[in-house]
C-alpha positions as CSV (number, residue, x, y, z in Angstrom):
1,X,146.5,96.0,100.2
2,X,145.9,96.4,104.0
3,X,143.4,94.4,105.0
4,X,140.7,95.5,107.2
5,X,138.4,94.0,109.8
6,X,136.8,95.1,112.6
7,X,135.8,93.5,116.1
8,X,132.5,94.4,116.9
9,X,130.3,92.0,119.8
10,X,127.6,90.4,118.9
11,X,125.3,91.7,121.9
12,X,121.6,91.2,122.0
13,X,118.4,89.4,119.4
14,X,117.3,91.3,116.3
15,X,118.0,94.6,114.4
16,X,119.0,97.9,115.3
17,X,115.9,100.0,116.0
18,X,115.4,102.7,114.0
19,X,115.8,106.7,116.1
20,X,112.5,108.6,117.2
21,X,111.5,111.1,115.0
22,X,111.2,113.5,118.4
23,X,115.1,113.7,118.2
24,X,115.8,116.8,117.5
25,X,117.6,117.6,114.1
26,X,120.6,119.5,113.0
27,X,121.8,121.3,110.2
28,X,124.6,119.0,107.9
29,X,125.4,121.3,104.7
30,X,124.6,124.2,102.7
31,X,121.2,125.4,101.2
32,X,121.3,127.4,97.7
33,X,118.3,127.9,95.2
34,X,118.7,127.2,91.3
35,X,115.8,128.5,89.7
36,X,112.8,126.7,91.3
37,X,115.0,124.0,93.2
38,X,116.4,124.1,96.4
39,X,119.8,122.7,96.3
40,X,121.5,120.7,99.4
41,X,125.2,120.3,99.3
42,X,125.9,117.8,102.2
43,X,129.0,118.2,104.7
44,X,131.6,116.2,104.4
45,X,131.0,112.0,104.9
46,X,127.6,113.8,106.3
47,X,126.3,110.1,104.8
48,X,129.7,108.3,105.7
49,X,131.1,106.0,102.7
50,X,129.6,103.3,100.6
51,X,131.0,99.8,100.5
52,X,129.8,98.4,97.2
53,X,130.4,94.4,95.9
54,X,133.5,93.8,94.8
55,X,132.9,89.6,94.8
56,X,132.1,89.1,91.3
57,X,133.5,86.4,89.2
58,X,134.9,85.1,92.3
59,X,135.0,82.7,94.9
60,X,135.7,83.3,98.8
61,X,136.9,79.9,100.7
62,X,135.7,79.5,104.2
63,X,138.2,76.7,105.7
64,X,137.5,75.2,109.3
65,X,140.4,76.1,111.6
66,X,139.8,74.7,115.2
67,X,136.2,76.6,115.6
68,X,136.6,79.0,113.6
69,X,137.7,79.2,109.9
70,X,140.0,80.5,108.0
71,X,139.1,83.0,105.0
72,X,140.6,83.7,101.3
73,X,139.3,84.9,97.9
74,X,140.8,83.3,94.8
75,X,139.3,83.6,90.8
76,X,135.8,82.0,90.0
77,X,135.1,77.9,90.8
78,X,131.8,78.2,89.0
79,X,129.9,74.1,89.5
80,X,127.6,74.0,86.4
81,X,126.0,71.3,87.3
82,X,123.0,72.7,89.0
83,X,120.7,70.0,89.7
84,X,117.4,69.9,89.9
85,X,115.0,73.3,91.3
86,X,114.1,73.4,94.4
87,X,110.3,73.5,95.2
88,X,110.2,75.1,98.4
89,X,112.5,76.1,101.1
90,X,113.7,72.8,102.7
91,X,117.1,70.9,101.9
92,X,117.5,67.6,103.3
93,X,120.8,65.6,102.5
94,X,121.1,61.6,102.2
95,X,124.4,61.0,102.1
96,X,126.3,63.5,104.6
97,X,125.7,65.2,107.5
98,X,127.2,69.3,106.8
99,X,129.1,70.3,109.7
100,X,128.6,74.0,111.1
101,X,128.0,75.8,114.4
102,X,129.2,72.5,116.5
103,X,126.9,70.3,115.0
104,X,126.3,68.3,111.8
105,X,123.3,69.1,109.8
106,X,120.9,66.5,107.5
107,X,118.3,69.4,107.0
108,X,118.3,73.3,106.5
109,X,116.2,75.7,105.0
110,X,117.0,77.4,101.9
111,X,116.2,81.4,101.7
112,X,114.8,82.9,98.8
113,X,116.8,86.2,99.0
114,X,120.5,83.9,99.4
115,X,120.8,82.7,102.6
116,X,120.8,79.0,104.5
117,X,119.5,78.6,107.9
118,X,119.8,75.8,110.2
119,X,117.8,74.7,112.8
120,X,114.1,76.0,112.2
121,X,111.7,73.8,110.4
122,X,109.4,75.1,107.3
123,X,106.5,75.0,109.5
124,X,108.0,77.6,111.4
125,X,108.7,80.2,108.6
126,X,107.6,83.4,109.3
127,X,106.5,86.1,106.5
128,X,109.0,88.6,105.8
129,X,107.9,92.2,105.7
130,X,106.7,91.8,102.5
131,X,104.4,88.8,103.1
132,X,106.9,86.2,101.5
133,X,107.9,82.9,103.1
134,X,111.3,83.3,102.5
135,X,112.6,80.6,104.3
136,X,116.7,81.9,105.2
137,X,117.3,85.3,107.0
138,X,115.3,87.7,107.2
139,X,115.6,91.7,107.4
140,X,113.2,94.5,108.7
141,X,111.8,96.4,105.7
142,X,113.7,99.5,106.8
143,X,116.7,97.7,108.0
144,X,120.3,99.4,106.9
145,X,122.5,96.7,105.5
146,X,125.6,98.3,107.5
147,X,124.3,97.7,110.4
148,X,121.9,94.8,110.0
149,X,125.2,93.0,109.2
150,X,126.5,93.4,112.5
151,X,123.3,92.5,114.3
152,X,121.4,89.1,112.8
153,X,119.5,87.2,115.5
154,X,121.2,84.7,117.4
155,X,118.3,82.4,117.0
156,X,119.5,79.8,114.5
157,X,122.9,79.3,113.1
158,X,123.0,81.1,109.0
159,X,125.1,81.7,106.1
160,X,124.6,84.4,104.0
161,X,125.7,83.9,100.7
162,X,124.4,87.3,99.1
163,X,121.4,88.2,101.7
164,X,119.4,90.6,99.9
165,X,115.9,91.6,100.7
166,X,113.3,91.5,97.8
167,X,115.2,89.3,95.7
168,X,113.1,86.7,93.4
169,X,114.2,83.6,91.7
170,X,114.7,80.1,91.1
171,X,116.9,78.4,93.6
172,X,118.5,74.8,92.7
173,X,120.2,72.2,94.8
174,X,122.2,68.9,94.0
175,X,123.9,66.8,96.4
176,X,126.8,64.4,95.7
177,X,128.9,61.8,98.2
178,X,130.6,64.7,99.6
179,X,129.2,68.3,99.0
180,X,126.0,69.8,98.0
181,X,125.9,72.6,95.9
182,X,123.5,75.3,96.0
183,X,122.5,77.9,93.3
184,X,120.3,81.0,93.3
185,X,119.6,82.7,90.0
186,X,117.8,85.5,91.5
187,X,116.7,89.2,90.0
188,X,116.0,92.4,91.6
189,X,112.5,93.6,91.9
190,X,111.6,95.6,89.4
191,X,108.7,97.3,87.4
192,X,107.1,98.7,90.6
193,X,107.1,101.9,92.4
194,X,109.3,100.9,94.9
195,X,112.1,99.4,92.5
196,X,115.3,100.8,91.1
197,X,114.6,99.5,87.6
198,X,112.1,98.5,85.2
199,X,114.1,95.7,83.6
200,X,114.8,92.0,85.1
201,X,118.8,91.5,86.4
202,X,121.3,88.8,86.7
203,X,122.3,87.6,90.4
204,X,123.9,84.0,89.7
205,X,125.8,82.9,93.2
206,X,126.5,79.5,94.3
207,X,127.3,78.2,97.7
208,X,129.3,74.4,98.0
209,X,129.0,72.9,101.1
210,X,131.3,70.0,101.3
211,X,131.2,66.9,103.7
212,X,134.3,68.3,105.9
213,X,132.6,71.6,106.6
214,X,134.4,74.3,104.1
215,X,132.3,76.2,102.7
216,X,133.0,77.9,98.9
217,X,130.7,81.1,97.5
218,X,131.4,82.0,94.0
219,X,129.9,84.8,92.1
220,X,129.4,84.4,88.8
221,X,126.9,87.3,87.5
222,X,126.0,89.9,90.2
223,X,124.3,93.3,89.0
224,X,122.9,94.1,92.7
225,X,125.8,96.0,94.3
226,X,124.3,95.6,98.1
227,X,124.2,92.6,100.0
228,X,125.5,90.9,103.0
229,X,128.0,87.5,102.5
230,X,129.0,85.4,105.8
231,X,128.9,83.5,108.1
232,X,126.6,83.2,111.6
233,X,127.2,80.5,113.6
234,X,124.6,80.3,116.8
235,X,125.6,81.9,119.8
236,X,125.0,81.0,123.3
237,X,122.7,83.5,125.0
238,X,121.8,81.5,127.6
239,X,125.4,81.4,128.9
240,X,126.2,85.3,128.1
241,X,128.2,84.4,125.6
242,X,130.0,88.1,124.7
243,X,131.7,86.3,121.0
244,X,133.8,88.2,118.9
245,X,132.5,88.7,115.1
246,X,135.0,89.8,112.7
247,X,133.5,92.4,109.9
248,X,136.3,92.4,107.2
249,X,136.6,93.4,103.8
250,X,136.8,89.7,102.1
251,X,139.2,90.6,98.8
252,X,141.7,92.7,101.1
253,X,142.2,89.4,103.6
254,X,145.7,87.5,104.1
255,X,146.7,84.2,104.8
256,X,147.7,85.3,108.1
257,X,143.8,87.0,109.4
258,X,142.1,84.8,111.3
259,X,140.9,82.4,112.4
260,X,137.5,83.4,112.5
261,X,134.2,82.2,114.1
262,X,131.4,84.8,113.2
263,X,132.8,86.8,110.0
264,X,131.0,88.8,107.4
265,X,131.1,91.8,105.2
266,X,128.2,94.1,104.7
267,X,127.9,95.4,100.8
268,X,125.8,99.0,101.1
269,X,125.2,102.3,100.0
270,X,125.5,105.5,101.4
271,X,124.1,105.5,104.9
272,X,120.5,106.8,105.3
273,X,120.0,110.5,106.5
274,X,117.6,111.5,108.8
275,X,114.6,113.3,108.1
276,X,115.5,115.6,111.0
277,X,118.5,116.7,109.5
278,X,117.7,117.1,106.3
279,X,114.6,119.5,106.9
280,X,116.5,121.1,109.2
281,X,119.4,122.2,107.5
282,X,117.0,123.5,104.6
283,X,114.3,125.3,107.4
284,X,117.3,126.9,109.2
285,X,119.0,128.2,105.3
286,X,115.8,129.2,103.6
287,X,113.1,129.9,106.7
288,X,109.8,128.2,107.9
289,X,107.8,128.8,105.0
290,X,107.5,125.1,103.6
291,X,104.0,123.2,104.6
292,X,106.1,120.4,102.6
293,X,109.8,118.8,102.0
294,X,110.1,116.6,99.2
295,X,114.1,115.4,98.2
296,X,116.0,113.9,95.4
297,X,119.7,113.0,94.8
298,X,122.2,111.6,92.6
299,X,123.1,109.5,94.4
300,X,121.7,105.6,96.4
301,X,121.4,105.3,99.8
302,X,121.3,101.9,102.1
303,X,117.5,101.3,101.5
304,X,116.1,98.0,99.7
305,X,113.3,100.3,98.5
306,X,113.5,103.7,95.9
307,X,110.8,105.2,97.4
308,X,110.9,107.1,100.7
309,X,108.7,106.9,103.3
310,X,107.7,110.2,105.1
311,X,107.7,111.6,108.4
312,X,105.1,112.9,110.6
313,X,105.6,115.9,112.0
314,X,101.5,117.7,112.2
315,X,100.1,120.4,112.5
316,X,97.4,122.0,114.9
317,X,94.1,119.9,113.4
318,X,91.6,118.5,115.4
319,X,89.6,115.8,114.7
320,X,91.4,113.9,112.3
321,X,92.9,111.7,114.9
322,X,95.8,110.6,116.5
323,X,98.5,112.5,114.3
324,X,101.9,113.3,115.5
325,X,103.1,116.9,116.2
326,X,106.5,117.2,116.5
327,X,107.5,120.5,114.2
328,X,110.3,121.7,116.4
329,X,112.5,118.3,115.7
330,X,112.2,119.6,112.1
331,X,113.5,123.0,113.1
332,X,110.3,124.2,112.8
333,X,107.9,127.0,114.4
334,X,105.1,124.9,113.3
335,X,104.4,125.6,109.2
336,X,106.6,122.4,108.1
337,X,103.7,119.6,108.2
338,X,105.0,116.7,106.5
339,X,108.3,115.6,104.4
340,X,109.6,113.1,102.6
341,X,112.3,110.7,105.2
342,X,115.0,110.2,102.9
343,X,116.2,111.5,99.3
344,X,115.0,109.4,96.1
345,X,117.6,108.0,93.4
346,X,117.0,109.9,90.2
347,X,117.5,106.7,88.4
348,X,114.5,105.0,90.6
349,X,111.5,104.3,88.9
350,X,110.0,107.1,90.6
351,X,111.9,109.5,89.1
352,X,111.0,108.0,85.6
353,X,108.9,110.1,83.7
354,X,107.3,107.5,81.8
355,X,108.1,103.9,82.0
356,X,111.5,103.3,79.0
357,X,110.6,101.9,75.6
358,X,110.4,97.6,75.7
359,X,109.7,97.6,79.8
360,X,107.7,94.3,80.2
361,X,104.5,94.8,81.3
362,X,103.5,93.8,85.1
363,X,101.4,92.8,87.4
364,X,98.1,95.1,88.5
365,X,100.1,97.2,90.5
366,X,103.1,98.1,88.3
367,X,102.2,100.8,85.8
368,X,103.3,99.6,82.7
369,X,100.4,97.2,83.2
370,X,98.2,100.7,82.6
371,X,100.4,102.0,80.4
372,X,97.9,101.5,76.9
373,X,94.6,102.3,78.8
374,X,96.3,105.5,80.6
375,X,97.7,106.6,76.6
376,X,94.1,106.2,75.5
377,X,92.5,108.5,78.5
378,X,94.5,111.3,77.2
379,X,94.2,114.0,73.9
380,X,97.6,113.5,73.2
381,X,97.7,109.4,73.4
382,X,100.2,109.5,76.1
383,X,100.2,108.8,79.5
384,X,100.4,111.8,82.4
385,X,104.2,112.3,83.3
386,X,105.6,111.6,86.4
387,X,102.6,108.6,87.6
388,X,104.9,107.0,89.9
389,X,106.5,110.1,91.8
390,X,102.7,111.4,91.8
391,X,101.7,108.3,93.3
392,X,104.3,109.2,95.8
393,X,104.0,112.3,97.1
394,X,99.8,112.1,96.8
395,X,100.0,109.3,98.9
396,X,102.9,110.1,101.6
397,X,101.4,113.7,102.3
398,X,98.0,113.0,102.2
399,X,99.4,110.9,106.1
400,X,99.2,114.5,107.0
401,X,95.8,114.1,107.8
402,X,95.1,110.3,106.6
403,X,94.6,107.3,107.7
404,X,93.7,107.9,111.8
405,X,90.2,108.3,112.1
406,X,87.6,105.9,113.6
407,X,83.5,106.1,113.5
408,X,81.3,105.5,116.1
409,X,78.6,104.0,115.2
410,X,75.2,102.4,117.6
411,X,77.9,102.9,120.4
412,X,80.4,101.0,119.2
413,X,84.0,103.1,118.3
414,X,85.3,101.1,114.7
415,X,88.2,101.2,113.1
416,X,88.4,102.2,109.5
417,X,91.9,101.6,109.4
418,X,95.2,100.1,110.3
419,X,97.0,103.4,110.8
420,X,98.1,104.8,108.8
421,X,96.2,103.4,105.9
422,X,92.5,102.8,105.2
423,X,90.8,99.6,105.6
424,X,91.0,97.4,102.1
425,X,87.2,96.6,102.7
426,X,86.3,101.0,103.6
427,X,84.6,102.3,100.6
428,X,86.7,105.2,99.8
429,X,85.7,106.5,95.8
430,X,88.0,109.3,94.5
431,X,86.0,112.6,94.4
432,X,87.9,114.1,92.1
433,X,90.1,111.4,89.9
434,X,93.2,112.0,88.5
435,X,93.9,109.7,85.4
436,X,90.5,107.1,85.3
437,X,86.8,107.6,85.9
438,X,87.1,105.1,88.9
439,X,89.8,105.1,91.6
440,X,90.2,104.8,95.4
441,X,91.7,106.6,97.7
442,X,95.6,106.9,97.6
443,X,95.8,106.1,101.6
444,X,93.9,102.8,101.0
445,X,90.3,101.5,101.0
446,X,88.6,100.5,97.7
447,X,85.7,101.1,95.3
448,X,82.6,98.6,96.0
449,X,79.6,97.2,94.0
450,X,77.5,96.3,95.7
451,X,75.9,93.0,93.9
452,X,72.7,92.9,96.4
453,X,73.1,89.3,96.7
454,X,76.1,89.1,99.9
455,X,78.6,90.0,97.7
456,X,80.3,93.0,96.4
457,X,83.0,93.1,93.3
458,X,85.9,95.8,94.0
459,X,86.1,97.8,91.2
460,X,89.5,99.3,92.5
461,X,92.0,98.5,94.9
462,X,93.6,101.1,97.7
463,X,97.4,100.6,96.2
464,X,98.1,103.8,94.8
465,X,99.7,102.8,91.6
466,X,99.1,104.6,88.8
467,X,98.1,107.5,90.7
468,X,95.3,108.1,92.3
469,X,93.4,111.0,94.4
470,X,91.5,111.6,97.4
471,X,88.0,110.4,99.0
472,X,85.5,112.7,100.1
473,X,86.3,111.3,103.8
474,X,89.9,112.4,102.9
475,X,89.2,115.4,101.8
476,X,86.7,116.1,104.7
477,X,89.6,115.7,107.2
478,X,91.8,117.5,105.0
479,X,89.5,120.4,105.6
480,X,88.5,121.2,101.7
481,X,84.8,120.1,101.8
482,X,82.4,120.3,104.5
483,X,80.9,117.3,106.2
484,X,77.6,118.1,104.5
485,X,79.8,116.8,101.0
486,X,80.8,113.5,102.4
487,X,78.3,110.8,101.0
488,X,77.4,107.9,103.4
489,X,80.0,105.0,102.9
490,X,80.2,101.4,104.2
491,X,83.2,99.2,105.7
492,X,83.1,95.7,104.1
493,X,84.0,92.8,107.3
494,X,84.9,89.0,107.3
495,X,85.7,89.4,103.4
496,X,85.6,85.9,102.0
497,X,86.8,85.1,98.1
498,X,83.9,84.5,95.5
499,X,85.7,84.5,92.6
500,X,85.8,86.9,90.1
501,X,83.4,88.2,87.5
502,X,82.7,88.2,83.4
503,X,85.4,91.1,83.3
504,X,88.4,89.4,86.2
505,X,87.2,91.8,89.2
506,X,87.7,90.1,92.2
507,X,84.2,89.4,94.0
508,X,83.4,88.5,98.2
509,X,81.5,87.5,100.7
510,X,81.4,90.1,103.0
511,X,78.7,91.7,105.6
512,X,78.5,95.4,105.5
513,X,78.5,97.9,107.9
514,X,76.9,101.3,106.8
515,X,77.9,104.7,108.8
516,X,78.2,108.7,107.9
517,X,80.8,111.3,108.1
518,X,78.7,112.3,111.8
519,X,79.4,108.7,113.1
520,X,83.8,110.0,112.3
521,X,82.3,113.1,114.2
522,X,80.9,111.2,117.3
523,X,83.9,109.4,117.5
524,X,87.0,112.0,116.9
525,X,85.1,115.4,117.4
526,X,84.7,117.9,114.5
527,X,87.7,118.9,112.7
528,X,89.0,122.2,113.6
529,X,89.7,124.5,111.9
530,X,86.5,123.9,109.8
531,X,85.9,124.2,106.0
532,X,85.7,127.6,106.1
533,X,88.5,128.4,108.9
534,X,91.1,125.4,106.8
535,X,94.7,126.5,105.0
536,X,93.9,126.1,101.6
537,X,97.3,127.2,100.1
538,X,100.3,125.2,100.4
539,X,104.2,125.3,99.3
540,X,105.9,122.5,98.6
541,X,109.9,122.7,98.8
542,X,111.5,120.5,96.3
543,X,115.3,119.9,97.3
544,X,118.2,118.4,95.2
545,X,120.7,116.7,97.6
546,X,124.2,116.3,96.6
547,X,127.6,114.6,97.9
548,X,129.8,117.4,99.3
549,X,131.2,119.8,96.8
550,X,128.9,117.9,93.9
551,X,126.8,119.9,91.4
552,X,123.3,118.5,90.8
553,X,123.6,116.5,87.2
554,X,121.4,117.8,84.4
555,X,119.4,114.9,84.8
556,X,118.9,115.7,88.4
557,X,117.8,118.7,88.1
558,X,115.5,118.0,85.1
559,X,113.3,115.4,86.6
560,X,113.3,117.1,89.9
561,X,112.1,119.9,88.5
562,X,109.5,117.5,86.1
563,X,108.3,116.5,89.1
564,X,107.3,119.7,90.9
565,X,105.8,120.9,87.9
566,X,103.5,118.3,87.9
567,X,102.6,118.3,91.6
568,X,100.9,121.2,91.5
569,X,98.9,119.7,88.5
570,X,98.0,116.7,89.9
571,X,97.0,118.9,93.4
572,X,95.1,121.5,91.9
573,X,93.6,118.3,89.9
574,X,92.8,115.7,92.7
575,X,91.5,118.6,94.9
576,X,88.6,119.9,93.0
577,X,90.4,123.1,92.9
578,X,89.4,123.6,96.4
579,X,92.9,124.0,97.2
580,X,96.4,125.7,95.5
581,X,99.8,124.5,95.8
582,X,103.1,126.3,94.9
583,X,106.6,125.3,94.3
584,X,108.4,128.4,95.7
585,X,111.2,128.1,97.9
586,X,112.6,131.6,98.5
């Protein structure tokens, strides 16, 4: 086999940044309608080509040659002798310095998500994006593997033995006269809205560091197919430093590539699409006569989360604050509000219609956690189909109009957010619940008892799982009540843990600020068009994306179409029938 690697230059700290929305989008494939779906058949490589892991149950061998090293892959050299767990994140060795990146190291930090990094202390661990002290690498929440590959900071020297974001696990190290090993049994997330399963995997990968600086990886389980393996030694920025890194396909090198300094290979999925192109191609095929653009495939894409966010592209509103408007990116003369970014995998947990026999049961904000009380809230002692991608779209087109207001209250302007999500302390009650008789807002917030003592126990959280409906303060600014509906509400500040009461609610400290839907007038104007002037009917366009020349599968199409059956449920539902939605995209 030929092997291949490619030269790229290591220029400049951090990831690549992600391309405005304002770019304006193109058309890239073809746009038929099957029944109720709209189908999207891309062009060809429209997503260019995935490059999946092809590691397992082996071992790649990085040998130092002169400063760089020398690279092969042979069958699995598996220690099983583990040692001891590791508590924490630091490694410090007693009886040999590792050499790498021209010096010789007695301490390192061990990542959670399979990496090592050298040269930054534990104090100085940062949280990832998702609030975890990690402790190796880290990756932007949105980051592209392909291309985060080619770009980790410069900052501290690293080795990436499988870097994958989200990973969770034990992580054991044992050091001997002339190596340390290293072992991460890891799993991928899963249970929760944003995972691709609701069962726990195996990831077993072990990295052997020995006293004369080669450096072995060996695979022994891996069921995650995405992931970057290498190795980043630090490069001089100071000195302009333009060093070639070498991104090669590991199991396809020779004995005569190389050597090597800075060489890795980046494991992904099918690159991400832009939102642009995607509404686009189907605006410019079908006509501007979707409000909203919701997409699904058969296929992954290079994102560490199943769910998509969406993308702003407005509307003529005023008075619901600073919201983007942007329609003619989208190909659009300004009906197309608000779409989904990217196409969901139809084997994510979103796509589930109910959470599979034996799932285990989670954490407050999985849904298999609710899965018993949901059953018993319903005549036919199941739970409503499609929570998760209910929870989804509720939530991500609701940013049409929420989270950007602020209220003005004594003549101070406050913030009831951090855009584009409500405030977790904003008293934001569903008016019109979808599943339970108490829930809070989808965009954020909670629901607040006020104990008339200083504290106040939060009946509900703002995360939206399972799904949940709209405040009267959303659906003032969504323009289906009238400000006269909108109860006064309060914005908790300073909260301060008080423990929990008889039934595990979490209880604070907190002071309390009171205000009214005219303080959100005083401070952003009155919304216009009004309650009585407001678009009250809306079309959803529910689009099945396929590789070039590809059919949508069966199961595709039946979830897809599971889905927009129950949007217009749960929007007729979570609207207090102030408002219809359709499905219809010719």
């Amino acid at each position: 086999m030929v092997s291949r690697i490619v030269i790229v230059l290591l220029a400049g700290v951090g990831l690549t940044a992600a391309q405005p929305v304002s770019e304006m989008g193109h058309s890239i494939g073809a746009v038929s309608t099957h029944g109720n779906l709209i189908v999207l058949d891309l062009d060809q490589d429209a997503l260019g080509r995935a490059n999946l892991f092809d590691l397992a149950h082996r071992t790649v061998r990085f040998a130092p040659a002169g400063t760089g090293y020398r690279v092969h892959v042979e069958n699995l050299q598996w220690d099983g002798n583990l040692g001891p767990e590791l508590r924490g994140s630091s490694i410090a060795l007693h009886r040999f310095a590792f050499p790498f990146s021209g010096k010789r190291w007695n301490t390192f930090l061990l990542g959670a998500t399979g990496s090592i990094r050298f040269g930054v202390a534990e104090s100085d661990i940062k949280p990832d994006a998702y609030g975890k002290m990690d402790g190796g690498v880290s990756l932007g929440r949105f980051d592209e593997l392909a291309q985060a590959a080619s770009t980790l900071s410069r900052d501290a020297p690293a080795i990436c033995v499988f870097l994958k974001p989200r990973l969770s696990g034990p992580r054991y190290v044992r050091e001997s006269a002339d190596r340390v090993v290293i072992t991460w049994d890891l799993t991928e997330p899963f249970g929760n809205i944003l995972d691709f399963t609701w069962f726990r995997t195996v990831n077993r990968f072990q990295a052997v560091l020995h006293a004369d600086g080669s450096i072995d990886m060996s695979y022994q389980d891996v069921a995650a197919r995405d992931g970057i393996v290498g190795l980043y030694p630090a490069v001089s920025v100071s000195r302009g430093d333009n060093v070639a890194a070498a991104r090669v396909h590991f199991s396809s090198l020779t004995p005569k590539d190389g050597p090597f300094r800075t060489v890795y290979e980046s494991f992904h999925y099918l690159a991400v699409p832009r939102g642009q192109d995607l509404s686009c191609t189907v605006v410019n095929a079908l006509g501007d006569k979707f409000d909203f653009l919701a997409y699904y495939a058969d296929f992954r894409i290079d994102n560490q989360e199943a769910t998509s966010p969406s993308a702003p592209i407005g509307g003529d509103v005023a008075g619901i604050g600073p919201v983007a408007h942007n329609p003619e990116s989208y190909c659009s003369r300004g009906r197309l509000q608000w779409a989904l970014g990217q196409p969901v995998y139809v084997n994510a947990n979103e796509m589930a219609e109910w959470p599979p026999a034996g799932a285990p049961v989670g954490g407050r904000h999985d849904l298999t956690f609710y899965a018993r009380a949901l059953a018993e809230s319903t005549s036919n002692a199941r739970a409503l189909p499609y929570d998760y991608a209910m929870s989804s779209l509720g939530h991500e087109f609701a940013h049409r109009w929420s989270a950007y207001v602020t209220a003005r209250v004594n003549g101070e302007r406050i913030p009831l957010g951090s855009w584009p999500h409500w405030d977790r302390g904003l008293q934001a009650r569903v008016a019109f619940p979808y599943e339970r008789p108490v829930e809070a807002s989808t965009i954020g917030g909670g629901v607040w008892q006020d104990n008339l003592d200083g504290t106040y126990t939060q009946l509900h959280d703002g995360y939206f799982v399972p799904a949940t409906g709209y405040s009267y303060l959303d659906l003032y600014l969504m323009g289906f009540i009238s400000p006269a509906e909108v109860p006064d509400f309060f914005i908790l500040t300073n909260l301060e843990s008080a423990g929990t009461d008889a039934l595990g609610r979490p209880v604070f400290k907190a002071q309390r600020k009171r205000m009214t839907i005219q303080d959100v007038i005083a401070a952003e104007g009155p919304r216009v068009p009004d309650v009585d002037h407001s678009q009250r009917a809306f079309n959803t366009g529910f689009v099945v994306v396929v590789e070039h020349g590809h059919q949508p599968s069966q199961e595709l199409a039946d979830r897809t179409d599971g889905i927009r059956q129950q949007w217009m449920y749960y929007w007729d539902r979570v609207t207090g029938h102030r408002s219809s939605m359709t499905t219809d995209p010719r």
